[in-house]
C-alpha positions as CSV (number, residue, x, y, z in Angstrom):
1,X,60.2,18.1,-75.7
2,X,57.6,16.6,-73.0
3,X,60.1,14.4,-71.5
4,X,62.9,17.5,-71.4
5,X,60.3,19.7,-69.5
6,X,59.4,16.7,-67.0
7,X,63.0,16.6,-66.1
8,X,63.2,20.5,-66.1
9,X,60.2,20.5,-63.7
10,X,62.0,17.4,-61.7
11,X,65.6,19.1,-61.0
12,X,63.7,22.2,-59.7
13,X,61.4,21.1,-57.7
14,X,62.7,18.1,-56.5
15,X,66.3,18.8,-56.4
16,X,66.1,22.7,-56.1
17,X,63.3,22.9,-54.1
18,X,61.6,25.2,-56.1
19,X,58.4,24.0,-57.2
20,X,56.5,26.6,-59.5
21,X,53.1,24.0,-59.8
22,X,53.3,24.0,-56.0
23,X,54.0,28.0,-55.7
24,X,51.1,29.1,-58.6
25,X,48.3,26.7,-56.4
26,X,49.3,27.9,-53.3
27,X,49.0,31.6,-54.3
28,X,45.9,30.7,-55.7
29,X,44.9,29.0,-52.4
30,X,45.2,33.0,-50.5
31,X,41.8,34.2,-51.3
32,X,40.1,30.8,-49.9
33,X,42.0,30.8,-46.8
34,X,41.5,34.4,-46.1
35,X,38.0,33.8,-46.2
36,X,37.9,30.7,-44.1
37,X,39.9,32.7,-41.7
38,X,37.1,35.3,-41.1
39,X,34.3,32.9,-40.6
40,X,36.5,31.1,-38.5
41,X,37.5,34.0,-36.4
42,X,33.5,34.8,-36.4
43,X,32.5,31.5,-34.6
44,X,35.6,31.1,-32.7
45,X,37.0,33.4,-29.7
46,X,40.0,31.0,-28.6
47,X,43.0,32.0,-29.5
48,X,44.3,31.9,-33.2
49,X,47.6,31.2,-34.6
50,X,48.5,32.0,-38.1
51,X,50.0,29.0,-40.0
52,X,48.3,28.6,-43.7
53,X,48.1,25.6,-45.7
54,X,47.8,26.5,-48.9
55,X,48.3,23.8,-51.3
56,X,46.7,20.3,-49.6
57,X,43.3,21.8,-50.6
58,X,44.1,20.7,-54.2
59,X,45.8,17.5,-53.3
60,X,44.1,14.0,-53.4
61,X,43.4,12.1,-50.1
62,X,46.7,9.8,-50.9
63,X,49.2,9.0,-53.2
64,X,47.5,5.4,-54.2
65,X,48.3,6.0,-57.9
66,X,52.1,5.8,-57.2
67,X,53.8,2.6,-58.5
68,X,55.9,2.6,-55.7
69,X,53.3,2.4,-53.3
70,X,51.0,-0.2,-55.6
71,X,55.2,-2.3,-55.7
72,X,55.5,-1.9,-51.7
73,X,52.1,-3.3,-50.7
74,X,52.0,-6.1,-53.4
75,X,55.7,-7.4,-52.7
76,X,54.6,-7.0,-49.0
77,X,51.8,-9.2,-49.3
78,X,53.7,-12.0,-51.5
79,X,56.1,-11.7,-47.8
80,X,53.4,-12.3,-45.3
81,X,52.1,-15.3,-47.1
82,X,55.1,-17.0,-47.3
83,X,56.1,-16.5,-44.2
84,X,59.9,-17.1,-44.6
85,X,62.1,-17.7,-41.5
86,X,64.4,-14.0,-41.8
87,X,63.4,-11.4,-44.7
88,X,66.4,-9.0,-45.5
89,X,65.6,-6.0,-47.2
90,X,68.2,-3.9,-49.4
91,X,68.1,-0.2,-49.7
92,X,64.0,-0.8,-50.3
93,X,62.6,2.7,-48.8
94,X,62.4,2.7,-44.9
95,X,59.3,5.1,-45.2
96,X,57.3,3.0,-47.7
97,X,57.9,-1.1,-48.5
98,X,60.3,-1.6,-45.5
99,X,57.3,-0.1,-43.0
100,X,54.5,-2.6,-44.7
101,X,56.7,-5.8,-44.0
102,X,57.6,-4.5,-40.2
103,X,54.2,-3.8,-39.6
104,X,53.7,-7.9,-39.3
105,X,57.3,-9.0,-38.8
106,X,60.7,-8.5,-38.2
107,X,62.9,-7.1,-42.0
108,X,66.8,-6.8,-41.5
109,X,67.4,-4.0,-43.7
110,X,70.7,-2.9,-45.3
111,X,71.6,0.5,-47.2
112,X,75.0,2.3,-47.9
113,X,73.2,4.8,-45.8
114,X,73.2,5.5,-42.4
115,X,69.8,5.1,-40.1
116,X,69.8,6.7,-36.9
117,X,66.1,6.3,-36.1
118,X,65.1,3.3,-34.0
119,X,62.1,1.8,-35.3
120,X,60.5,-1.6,-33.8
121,X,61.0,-5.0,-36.1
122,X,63.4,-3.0,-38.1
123,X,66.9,-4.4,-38.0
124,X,69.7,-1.8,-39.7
125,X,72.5,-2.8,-41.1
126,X,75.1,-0.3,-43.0
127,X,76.9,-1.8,-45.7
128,X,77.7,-1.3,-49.3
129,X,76.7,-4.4,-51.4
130,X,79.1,-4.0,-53.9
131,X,81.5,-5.0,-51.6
132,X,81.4,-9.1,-51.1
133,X,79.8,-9.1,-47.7
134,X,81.4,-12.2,-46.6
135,X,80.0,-12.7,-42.8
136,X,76.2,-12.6,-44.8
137,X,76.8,-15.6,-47.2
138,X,73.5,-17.7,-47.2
139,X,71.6,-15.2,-44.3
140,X,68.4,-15.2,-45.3
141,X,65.6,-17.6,-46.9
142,X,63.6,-14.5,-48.3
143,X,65.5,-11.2,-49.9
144,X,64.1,-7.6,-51.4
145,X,65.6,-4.9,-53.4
146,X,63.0,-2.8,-54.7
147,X,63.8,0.2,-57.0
148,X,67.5,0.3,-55.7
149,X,69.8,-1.8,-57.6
150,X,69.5,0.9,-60.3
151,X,71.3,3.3,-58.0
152,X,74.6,1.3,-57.7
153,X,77.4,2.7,-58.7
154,X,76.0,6.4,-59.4
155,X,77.1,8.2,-56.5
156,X,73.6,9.4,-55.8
157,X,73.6,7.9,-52.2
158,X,77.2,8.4,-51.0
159,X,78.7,4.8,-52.9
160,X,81.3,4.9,-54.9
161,X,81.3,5.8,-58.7
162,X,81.2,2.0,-60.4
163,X,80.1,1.9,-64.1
164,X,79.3,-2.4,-62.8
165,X,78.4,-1.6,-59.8
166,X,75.1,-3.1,-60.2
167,X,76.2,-6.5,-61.8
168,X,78.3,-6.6,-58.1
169,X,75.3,-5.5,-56.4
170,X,73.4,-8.4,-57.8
171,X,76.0,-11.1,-57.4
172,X,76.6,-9.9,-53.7
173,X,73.0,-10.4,-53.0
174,X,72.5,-13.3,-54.8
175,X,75.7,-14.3,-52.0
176,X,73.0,-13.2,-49.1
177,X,70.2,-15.4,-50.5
178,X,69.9,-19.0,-49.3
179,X,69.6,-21.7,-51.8
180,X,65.9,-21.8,-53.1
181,X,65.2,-18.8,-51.5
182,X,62.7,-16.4,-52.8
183,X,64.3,-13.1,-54.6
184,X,62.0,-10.3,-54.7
185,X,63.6,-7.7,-57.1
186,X,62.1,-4.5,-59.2
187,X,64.5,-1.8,-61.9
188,X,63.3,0.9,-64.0
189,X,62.6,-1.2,-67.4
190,X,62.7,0.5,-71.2
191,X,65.4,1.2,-73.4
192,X,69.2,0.2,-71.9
193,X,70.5,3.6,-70.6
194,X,72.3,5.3,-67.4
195,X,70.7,8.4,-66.7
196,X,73.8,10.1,-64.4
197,X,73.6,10.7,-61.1
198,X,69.5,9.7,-61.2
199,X,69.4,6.3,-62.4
200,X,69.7,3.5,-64.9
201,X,67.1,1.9,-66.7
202,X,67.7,-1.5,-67.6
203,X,66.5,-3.3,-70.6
204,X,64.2,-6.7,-70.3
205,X,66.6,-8.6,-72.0
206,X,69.4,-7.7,-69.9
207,X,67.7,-8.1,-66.7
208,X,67.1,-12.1,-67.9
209,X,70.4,-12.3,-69.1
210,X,71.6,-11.2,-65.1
211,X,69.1,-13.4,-63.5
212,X,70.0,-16.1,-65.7
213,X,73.5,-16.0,-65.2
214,X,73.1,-16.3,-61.3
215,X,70.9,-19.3,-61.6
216,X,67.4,-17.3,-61.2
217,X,65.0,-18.5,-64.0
């Protein structure tokens, strides 16, 4: 019943937008903003605009107790001390992982999406790596896929619908990598399932069994 509710909660606020934790804190945020407004107004004789914030007061300084955030900084660390010649990144979040790796160096990043925001050290390419990229084959000495493989196939993020379409993700990539280059990949793990359009969650023992079978070990 907990896990129901979580995903309740999840397609409403995330996907819907409506987000009734967020809605019940902010009205509860009215009174305290009123009142800072008045002793504002008291010490102040500039001119005011109105434009509340009612939630943040009840939010933490930063979100350091995500596991994506904890993932993005570690993987980017294991990067800058190995220092590899070109580091490609695939579908890795611009905002988040790809952003802690261009802060010291240049990432080539590709995602089945398009990127229309010119950012320095980032390199964007569009291309769906289910597809063989062909003109890529041995690219890169140092390769990233962080919390994306999981989305092949799904249709979540405009690709096309592909029960496999991780096992060709994977193999494709595997294609971009040079030989003894380092592989730098992260799935949802627990028990095997697909949760449709979201997600799948991969099981340990399959995730060996597709590392294994394209020579990672």
């Amino acid at each position: 019943m907990a896990e129901l509710i979580k995903k309740i909660y999840w397609l409403f606020s995330v996907q819907f937008g409506l987000d009734a934790r967020r809605l019940g804190r902010s009205i509860k945020g009215i009174p305290r903003y009123v009142v800072g407004w008045f002793q504002f107004r008291r010490l102040y004789k500039g001119k005011m605009n109105f434009q509340p914030c009612l939630y943040d007061w009840y939010e933490e300084g930063g979100a350091t107790k995500n596991e994506y955030f904890l993932q993005d900084l570690y993987v980017a660390r294991k990067i800058h001390a190995a220092k590899p010649e070109k580091h490609v990144d695939i579908g890795s979040r611009i905002d988040g992982f790809v952003a802690h790796v261009a802060s010291f160096r240049e990432v080539e990043v590709f995602d089945i999406r398009p990127v229309t925001s010119e950012i320095p050290d980032i390199v964007f390419r569009q291309a769906n790596l289910m597809d063989s990229p062909a003109e890529f084959s041995e690219y890169c000495d140092s390769l990233s896929c962080l919390h994306a493989l999981e989305h092949f196939g799904l249709g979540r993020y405009g690709d096309p619908i592909d029960p496999y379409g991780y096992e060709a993700g994977l193999r494709n990539m595997v294609k971009v990598l040079r030989s003894g280059g380092l592989f730098y990949l992260s799935v949802p793990i627990g028990e095997q399932r697909v949760e449709f359009n979201a997600h799948r969650v991969f099981s340990p023992a399959l995730v060996v069994r597709l590392a294994t079978a394209h020579g990672y070990h």
